[in-house]
C-alpha positions in Angstrom: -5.8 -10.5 -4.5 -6.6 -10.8 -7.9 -3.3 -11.1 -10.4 -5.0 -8.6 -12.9 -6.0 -6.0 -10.2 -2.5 -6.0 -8.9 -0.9 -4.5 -12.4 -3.3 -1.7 -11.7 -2.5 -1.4 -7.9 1.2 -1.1 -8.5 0.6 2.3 -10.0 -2.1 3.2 -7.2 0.6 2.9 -5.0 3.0 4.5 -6.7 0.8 7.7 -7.1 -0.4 7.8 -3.9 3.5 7.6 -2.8 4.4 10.4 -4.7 1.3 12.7 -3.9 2.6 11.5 -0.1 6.0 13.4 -0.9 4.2 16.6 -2.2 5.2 15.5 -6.3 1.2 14.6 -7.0 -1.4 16.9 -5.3 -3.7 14.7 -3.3 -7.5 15.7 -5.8 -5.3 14.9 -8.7 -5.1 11.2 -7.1 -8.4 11.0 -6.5 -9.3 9.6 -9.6 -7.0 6.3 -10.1 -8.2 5.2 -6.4 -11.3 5.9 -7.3 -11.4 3.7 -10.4 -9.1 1.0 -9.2 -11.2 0.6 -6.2 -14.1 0.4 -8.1 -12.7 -2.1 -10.2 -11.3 -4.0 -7.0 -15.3 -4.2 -5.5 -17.3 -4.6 -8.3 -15.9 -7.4 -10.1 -15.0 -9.7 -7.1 -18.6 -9.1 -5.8 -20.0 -10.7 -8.9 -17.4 -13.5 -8.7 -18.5 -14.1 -5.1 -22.0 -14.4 -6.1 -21.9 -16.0 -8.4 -19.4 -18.9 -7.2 -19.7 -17.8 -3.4 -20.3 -21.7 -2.1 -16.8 -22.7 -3.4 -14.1 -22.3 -0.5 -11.3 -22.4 -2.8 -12.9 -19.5 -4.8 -14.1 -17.2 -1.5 -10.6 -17.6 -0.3 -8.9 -16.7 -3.6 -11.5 -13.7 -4.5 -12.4 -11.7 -0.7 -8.8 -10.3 -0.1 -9.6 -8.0 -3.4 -11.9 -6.4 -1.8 -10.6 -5.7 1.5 -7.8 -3.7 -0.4 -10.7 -2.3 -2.8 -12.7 -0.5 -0.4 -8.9 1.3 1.1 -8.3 2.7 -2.5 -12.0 3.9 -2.6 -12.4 5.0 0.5 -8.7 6.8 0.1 -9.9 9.0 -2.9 -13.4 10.0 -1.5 -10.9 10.9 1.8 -8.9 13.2 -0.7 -11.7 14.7 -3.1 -13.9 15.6 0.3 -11.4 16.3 2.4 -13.4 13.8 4.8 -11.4 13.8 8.6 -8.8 10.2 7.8 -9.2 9.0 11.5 -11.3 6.5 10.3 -9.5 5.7 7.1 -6.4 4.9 9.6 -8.4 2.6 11.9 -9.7 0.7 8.7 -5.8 0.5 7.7 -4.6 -1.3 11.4 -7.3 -4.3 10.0 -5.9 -4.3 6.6 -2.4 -4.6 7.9 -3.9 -7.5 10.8 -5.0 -9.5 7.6 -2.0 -9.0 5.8 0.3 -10.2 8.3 -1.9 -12.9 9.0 -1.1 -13.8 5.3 2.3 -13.0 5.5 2.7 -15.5 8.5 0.0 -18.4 6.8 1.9 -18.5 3.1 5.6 -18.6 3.9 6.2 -22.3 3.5 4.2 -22.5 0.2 4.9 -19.3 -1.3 7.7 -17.5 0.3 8.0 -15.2 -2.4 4.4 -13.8 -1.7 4.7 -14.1 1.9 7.5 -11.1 1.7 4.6 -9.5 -0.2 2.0 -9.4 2.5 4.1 -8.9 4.9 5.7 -5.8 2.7 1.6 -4.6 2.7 1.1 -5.2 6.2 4.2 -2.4 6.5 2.4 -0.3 4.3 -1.0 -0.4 6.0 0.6 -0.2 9.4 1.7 3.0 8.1 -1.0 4.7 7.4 -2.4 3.6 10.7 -0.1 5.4 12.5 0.1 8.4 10.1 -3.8 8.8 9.8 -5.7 7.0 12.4 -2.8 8.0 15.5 -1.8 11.2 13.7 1.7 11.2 14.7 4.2 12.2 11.7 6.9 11.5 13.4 9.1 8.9 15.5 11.6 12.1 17.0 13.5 13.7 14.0 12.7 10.9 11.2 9.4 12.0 9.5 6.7 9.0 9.0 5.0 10.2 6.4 7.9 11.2 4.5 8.9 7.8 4.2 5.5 6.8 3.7 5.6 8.1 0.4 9.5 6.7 -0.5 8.4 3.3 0.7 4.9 3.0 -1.5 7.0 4.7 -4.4 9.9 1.7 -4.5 7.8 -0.7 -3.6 4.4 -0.5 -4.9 5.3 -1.2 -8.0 7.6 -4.0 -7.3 5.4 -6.4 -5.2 2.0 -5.3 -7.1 2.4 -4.7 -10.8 5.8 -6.9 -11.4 4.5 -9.7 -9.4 1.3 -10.0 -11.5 3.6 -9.8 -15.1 5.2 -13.2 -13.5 2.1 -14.7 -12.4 0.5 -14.1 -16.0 3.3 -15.1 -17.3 3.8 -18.3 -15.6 7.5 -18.2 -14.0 6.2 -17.2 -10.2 8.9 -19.0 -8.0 7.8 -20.5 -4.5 12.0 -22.1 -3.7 12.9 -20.9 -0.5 16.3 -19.5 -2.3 13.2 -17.3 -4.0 11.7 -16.1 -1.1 15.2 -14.9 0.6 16.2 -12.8 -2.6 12.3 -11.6 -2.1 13.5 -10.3 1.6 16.4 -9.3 0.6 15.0 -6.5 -1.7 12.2 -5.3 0.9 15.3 -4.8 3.1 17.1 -3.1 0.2 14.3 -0.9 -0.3 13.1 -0.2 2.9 16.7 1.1 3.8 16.6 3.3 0.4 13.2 4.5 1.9 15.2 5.6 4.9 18.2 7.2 2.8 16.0 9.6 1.0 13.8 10.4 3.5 16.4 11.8 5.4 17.4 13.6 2.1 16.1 16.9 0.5 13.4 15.9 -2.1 14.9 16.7 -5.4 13.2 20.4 -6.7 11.2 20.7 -3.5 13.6 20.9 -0.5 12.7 19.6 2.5 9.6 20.3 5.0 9.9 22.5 7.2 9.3 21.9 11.4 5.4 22.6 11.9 3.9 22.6 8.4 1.6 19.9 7.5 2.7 16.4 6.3 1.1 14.6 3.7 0.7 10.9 4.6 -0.4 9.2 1.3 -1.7 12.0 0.1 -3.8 13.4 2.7 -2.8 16.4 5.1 -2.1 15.7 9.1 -1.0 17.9 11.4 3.5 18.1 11.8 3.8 17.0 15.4 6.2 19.2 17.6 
């Protein structure tokens, strides 16, 4: 993915975590996935064409776009309230690819292999939340910490990640990638902490009302 597209997909994330949680309403979201994923399509299509016969550059460039078309696809889900089956399915392939990352990049870049593989959890998700509709795994609710995991750790892996990369001082030591998975496990147990908390302000869902899972309404399951 592109280092300047991910300081703008932090923030996606972010907003789409906290319109998952009820704090952002899912129209008012819209607009930053729609732009991002514009952005995401549009410019790496030009790249591609017009330095599609180098490997080096196909290989660098495509990923951008396979992340483009979720945030575009995500806002036109949200402004026309189009049924997210679909958008869920399209997430499982995202998440296939990431891991496949995740798995291909861990002895040359450790750092970024936590990364994919942090994306992959993402993606996986909103499989499960949109394209399998289920909300829940028995009490602990899905999409609830959907939203806490995208809102600590969009930011980190996306928008931080690209400030080091532009900045030169991206580390790929194996001590690197360790402290990398040990703040996803950090996080992710955080994620699990408050989602088993009452939302600050809003209180906590109650059994049988709708769930938002990144934004976009799914039937609670029983």
């Amino acid at each position: 993915m592109g280092t300047v597209g991910l300081l703008l997909v932090g923030v996606v994330l972010l907003v789409n975590g906290l319109s998952s949680l009820g704090l952002v309403p899912p129209r008012s979201a819209a607009p930053l996935n729609l732009f991002v994923g514009t952005v995401q399509v549009v410019f790496p299509t030009i790249i591609l064409v017009q330095h599609g016969t180098d490997p080096a550059v196909v290989n660098a460039t495509w990923p951008s776009l396979l992340f483009g078309i979720t945030y575009l696809w995500f806002g036109l889900l949200n402004i026309f309230e189009i049924e997210p089956q679909g958008f869920g399915w399209y997430s499982a392939f995202v998440a296939a690819i990431a891991l496949f990352y995740a798995v291909t990049t861990a002895r040359t870049d450790p750092v970024f292999a936590v990364i994919w593989g942090t994306w992959a959890i993402m993606w996986t998700l909103f499989f499960v939340l949109l394209g399998l509709g289920r909300t829940r795994l028995g009490s602990f609710d899905l999409g609830r910490f959907t939203g806490w995991f995208l809102v600590l750790l969009g930011v980190p892996t996306c928008t931080v990640s690209a400030l080091f990369l532009l900045h030169g001082t991206w580390a790929t030591t194996a001590t690197a990638g360790l402290a990398a998975l040990a703040g996803l496990a950090l996080l992710t147990a955080l994620s699990v902490v408050l989602t088993r908390g009452a939302l600050p302000g809003r209180g906590t869902r109650r059994e049988g009302s709708p769930a938002r899972a990144g934004g976009e309404l799914v039937p609670s399951e029983a």
